[in-house]
C-alpha positions as a Python dict, from the first residue, in 0.01 Angstrom:
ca = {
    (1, 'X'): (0, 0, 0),
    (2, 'X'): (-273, 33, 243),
    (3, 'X'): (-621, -11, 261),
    (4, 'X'): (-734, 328, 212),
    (5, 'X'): (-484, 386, -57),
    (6, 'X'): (-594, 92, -262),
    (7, 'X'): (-990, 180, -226),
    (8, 'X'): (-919, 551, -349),
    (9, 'X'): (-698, 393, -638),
    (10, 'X'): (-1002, 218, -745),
    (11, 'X'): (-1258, 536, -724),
    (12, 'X'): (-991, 692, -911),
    (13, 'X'): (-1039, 410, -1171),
    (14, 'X'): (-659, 382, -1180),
    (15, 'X'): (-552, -23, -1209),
    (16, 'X'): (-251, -146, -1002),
    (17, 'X'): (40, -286, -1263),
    (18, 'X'): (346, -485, -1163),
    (19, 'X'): (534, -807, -1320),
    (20, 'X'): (296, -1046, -1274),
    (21, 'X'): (347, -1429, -1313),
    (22, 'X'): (50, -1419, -1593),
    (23, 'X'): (169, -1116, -1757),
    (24, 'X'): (291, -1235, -2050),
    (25, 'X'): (653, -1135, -1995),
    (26, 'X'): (663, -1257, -1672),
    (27, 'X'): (552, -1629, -1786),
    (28, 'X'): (839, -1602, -2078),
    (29, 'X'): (1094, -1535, -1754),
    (30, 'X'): (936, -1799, -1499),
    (31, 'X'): (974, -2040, -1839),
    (32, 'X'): (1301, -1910, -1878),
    (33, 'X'): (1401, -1917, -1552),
    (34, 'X'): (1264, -2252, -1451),
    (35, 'X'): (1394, -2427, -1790),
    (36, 'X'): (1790, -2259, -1684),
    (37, 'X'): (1764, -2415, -1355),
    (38, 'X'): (1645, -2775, -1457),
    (39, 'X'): (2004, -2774, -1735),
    (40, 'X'): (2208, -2650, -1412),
    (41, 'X'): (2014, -2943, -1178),
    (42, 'X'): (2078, -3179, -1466),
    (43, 'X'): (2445, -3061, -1530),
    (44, 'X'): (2522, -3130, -1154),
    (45, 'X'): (2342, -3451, -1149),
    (46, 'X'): (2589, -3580, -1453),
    (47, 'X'): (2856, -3412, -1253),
    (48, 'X'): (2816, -3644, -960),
    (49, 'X'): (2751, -3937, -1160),
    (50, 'X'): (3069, -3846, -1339),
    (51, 'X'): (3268, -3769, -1051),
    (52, 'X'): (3483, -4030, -1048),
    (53, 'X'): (3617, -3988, -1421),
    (54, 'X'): (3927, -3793, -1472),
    (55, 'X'): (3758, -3476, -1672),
    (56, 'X'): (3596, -3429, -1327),
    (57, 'X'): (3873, -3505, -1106),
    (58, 'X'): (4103, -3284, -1302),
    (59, 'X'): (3856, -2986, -1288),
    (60, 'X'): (3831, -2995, -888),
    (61, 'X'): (3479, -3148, -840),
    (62, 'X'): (3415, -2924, -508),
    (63, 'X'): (3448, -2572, -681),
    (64, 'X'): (3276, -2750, -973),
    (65, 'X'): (2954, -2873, -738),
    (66, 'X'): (2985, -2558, -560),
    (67, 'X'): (2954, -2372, -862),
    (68, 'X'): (2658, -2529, -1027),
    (69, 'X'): (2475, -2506, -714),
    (70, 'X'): (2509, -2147, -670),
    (71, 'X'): (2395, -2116, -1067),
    (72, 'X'): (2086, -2299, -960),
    (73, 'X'): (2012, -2062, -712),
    (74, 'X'): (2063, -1783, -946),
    (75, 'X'): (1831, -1856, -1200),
    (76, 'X'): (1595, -1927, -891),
    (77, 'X'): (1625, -1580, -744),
    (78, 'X'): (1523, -1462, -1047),
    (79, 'X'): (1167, -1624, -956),
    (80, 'X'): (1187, -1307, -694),
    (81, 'X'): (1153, -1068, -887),
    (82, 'X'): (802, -1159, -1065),
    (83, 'X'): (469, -1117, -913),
    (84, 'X'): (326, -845, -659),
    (85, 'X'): (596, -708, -490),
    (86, 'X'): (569, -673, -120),
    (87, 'X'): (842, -583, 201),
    (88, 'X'): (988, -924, 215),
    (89, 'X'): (1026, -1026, -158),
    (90, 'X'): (1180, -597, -193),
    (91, 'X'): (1442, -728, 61),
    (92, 'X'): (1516, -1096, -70),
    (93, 'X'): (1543, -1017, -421),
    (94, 'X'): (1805, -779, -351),
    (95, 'X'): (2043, -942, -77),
    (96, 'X'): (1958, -1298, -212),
    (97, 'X'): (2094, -1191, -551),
    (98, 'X'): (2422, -984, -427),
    (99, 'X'): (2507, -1316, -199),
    (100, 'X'): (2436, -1597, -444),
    (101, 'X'): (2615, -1421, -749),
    (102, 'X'): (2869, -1314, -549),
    (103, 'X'): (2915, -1705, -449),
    (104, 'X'): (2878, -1799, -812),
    (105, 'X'): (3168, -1541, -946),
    (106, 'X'): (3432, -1615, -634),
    (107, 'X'): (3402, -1982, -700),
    (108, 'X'): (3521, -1889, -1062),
    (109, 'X'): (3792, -1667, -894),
    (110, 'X'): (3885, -1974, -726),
    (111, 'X'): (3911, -2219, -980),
    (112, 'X'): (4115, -1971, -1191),
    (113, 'X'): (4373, -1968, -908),
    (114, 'X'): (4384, -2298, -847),
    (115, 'X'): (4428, -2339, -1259),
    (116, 'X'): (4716, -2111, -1209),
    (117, 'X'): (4896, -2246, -869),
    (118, 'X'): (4875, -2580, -1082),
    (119, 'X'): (5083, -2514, -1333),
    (120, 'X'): (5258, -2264, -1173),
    (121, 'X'): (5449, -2543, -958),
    (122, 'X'): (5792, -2687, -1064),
    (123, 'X'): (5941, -2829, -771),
    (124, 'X'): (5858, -3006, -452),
    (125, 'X'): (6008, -2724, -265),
    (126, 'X'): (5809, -2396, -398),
    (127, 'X'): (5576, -2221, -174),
    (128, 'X'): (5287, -2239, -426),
    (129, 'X'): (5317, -2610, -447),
    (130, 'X'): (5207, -2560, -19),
    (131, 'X'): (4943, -2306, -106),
    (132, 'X'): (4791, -2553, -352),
    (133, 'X'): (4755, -2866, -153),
    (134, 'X'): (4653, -2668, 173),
    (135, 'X'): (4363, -2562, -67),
    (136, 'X'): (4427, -2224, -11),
    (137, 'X'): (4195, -2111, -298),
    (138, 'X'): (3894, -2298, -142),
    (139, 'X'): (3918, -2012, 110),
    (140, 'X'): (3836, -1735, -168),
    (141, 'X'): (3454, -1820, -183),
    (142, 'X'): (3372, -1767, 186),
    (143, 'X'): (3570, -1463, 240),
    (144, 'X'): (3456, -1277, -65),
    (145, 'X'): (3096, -1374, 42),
    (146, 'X'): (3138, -1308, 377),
    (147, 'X'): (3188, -932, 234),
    (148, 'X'): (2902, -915, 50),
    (149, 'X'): (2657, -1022, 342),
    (150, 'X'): (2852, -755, 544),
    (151, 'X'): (2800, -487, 255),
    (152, 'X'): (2413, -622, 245),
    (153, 'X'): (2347, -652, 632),
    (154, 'X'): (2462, -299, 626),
    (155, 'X'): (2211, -198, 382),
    (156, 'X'): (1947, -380, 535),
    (157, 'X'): (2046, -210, 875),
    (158, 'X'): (2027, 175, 729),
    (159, 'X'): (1820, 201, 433),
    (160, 'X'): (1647, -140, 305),
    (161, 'X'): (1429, -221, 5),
    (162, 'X'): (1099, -97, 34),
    (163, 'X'): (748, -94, -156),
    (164, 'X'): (675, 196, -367),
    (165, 'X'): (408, 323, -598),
    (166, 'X'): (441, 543, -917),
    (167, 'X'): (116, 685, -1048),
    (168, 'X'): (279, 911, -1301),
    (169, 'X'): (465, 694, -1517),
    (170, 'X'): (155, 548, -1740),
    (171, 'X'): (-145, 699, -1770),
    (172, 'X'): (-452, 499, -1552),
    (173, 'X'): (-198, 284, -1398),
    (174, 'X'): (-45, 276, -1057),
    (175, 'X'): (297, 116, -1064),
    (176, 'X'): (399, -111, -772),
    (177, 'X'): (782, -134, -739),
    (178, 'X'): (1037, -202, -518),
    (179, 'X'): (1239, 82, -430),
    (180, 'X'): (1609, -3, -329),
    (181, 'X'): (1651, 223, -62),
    (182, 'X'): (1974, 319, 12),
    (183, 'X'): (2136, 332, -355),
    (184, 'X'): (2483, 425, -204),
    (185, 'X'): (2443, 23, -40),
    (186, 'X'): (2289, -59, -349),
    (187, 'X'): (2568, 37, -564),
    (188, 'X'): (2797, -78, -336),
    (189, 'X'): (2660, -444, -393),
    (190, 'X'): (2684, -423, -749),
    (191, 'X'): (3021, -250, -766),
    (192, 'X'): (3173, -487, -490),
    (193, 'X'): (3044, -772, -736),
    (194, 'X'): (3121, -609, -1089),
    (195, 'X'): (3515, -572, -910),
    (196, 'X'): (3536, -978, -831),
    (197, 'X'): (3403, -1033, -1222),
    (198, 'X'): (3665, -827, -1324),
    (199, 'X'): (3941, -950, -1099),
    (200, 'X'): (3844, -1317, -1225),
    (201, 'X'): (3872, -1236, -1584),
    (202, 'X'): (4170, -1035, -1537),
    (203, 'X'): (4340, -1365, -1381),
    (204, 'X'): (4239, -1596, -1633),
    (205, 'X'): (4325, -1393, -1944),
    (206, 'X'): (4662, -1372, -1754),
    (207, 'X'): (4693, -1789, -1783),
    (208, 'X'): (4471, -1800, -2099),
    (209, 'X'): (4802, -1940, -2269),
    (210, 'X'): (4867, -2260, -2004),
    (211, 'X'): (4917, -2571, -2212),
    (212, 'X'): (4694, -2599, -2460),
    (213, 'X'): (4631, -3029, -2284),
    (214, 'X'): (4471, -2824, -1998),
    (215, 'X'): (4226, -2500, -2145),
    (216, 'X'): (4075, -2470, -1831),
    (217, 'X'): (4188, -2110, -1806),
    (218, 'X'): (4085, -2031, -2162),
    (219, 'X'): (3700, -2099, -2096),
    (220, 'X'): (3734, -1957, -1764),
    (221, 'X'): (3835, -1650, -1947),
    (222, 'X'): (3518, -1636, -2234),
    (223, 'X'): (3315, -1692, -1989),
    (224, 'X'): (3377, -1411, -1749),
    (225, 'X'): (3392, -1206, -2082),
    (226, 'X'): (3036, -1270, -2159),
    (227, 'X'): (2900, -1229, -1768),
    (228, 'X'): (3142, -862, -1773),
    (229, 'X'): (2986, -805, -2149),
    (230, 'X'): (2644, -832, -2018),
    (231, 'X'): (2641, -631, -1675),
    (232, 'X'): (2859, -354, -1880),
    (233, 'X'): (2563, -286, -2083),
    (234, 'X'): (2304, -360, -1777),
    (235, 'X'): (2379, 10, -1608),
    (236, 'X'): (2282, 201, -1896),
    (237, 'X'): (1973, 6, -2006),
    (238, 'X'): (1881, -36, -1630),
    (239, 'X'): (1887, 339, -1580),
    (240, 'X'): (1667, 412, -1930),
    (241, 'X'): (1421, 151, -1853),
    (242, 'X'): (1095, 238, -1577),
    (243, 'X'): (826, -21, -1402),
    (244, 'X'): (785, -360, -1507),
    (245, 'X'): (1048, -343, -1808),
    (246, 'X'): (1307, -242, -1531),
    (247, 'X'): (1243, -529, -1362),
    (248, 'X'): (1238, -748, -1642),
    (249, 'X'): (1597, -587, -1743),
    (250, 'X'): (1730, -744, -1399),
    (251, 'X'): (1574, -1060, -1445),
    (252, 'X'): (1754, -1103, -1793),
    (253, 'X'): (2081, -969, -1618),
    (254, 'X'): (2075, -1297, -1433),
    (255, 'X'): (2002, -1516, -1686),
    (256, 'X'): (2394, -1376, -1797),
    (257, 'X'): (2501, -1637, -1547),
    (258, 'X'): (2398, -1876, -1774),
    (259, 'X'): (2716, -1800, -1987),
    (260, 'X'): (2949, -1972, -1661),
    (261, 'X'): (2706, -2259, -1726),
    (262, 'X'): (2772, -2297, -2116),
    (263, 'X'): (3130, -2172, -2115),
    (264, 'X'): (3289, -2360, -1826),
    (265, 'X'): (3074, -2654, -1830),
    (266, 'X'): (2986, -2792, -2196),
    (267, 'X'): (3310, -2888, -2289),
    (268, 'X'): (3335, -3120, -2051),
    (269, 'X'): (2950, -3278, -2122),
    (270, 'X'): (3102, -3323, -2451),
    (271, 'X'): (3404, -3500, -2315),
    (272, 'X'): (3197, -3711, -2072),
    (273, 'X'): (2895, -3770, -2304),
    (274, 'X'): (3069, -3772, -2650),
    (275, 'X'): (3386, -3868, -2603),
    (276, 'X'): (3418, -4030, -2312),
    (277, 'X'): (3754, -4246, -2476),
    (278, 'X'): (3952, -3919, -2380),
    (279, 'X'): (3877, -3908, -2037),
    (280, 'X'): (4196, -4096, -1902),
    (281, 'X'): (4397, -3899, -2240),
    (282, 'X'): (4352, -3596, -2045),
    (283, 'X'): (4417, -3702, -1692),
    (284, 'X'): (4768, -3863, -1783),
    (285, 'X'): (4831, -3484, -1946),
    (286, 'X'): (4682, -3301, -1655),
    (287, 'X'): (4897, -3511, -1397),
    (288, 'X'): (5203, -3505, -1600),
    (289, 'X'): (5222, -3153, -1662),
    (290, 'X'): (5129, -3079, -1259),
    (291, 'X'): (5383, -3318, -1142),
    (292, 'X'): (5705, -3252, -1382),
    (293, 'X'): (6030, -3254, -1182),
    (294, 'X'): (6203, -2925, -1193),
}
């Protein structure tokens, strides 16, 4: 908004209303979203002081680190999308959120495959045993985000995220927004991600029966359920929602990552924290099952 625009906004005695950091809401989000990323920096932390027990080793601690990582940059994004909205926070909140989530839910993808090609191999000679120790799945992540940050350069390049103002919508208020532009790239972003979520809990309900020594698959599986659960009903309330409360309805979409962290993750806390005695119980059953002669 300009200068002239904002003086005749105030001779108008109209007052300019976005998702502030002291607005009320938006201090129960920054809480929110600052208390989310200090579990996921703390989860990671007892990761990599763990990473040498067999819980960890059995649960692939690069797609594990990689994951928590790009969960800690989730909940951070979300820090985007409160306070006064100008060009460059329009265009970060946007891509930075497509990118990150889309690293989040291919590194799922990927650790659901590699669940899969594990107990999938019988003999020395199979082609999946090859595919599994030439880390194959590893490659999932940066091709599936390389996608995304094609989709979102394109978007960027045609039609980006821009500041807008609604004077209509309340009564004495001016209402600063960011408008997304192109909503052909913008749906494209969101239906390019919703398609990998679905694709990852399609695979792991597939393998949700695997031995019952190694559930990997099984939490895997609830937990894409409760991210799919979440951005199912997103659309609908996104759509029936205007201003600040629209915003607010994304920022509580990404705090549905938080279900990967509690899903996939706190069994294993409990194993390393709780009952640490079981840690080399499940890494003679991982290895045996993985490495049984055909």
């Amino acid at each position: 908004m300009n200068l002239t625009n904002t003086q005749q906004n105030h001779r108008l005695g109209k007052s300019v209303v976005f998702l502030g950091y002291e607005d009320p809401l938006g201090k129960v989000l920054r809480g929110t979203a600052l208390s989310l990323n200090v579990f996921t920096a703390a989860a990671l932390g007892l990761f990599v002081k763990h990473r040498d027990t067999a819980i960890v080793k059995a649960n692939n601690r690069a797609l594990s680190y990689t994951l928590l990582i790009s969960l800690t940059f989730c909940f951070l994004c979300s820090l985007l999308f409160i306070g006064r909205p100008n060009t460059a926070s329009c265009i970060l909140r946007q891509t930075t959120f497509g990118v990150v989530f889309t690293v989040a839910v291919s590194t799922v993808l990927a650790k659901t495959i590699t669940v899969v090609l594990a107990f999938k191999v019988t003999a020395p000679g199979r082609r999946m045993r090859q595919w599994l120790v030439s880390g194959v799945s590893n490659s999932i992540i940066p091709i599936c985000s390389l996608i995304q940050i094609i989709l979102c350069a394109v978007w960027l390049g045609t039609s980006p995220p821009f500041i807008d103002t609604d004077a209509h919508l309340e009564h004495g208020h001016i209402i600063i927004v960011c408008n997304k532009g192109s909503l052909t790239a913008f749906y494209c972003v969101l239906g390019y991600l919703g398609s990998l979520a679905l694709l990852s809990f399609t695979v792991a309900f597939l393998a949700r029966n695997l031995p019952d020594a190694f559930n990997e698959a099984k939490f895997l599986t609830f937990s894409m359920l409760v991210f799919c659960s979440v951005w199912v009903t997103f659309l609908p309330v996104y759509h029936s929602t205007k201003g600040k409360v629209m915003v607010a309805v994304e920022v509580f979409s990404i705090f549905s990552s938080v279900g990967l962290l509690g899903c996939i993750f706190a069994p294993k806390y409990y194993i390393i924290l709780v009952r640490a005695d079981r840690h080399f119980f499940a890494l003679v059953q991982i290895y045996s099952r993985s490495n049984k002669p055909s």
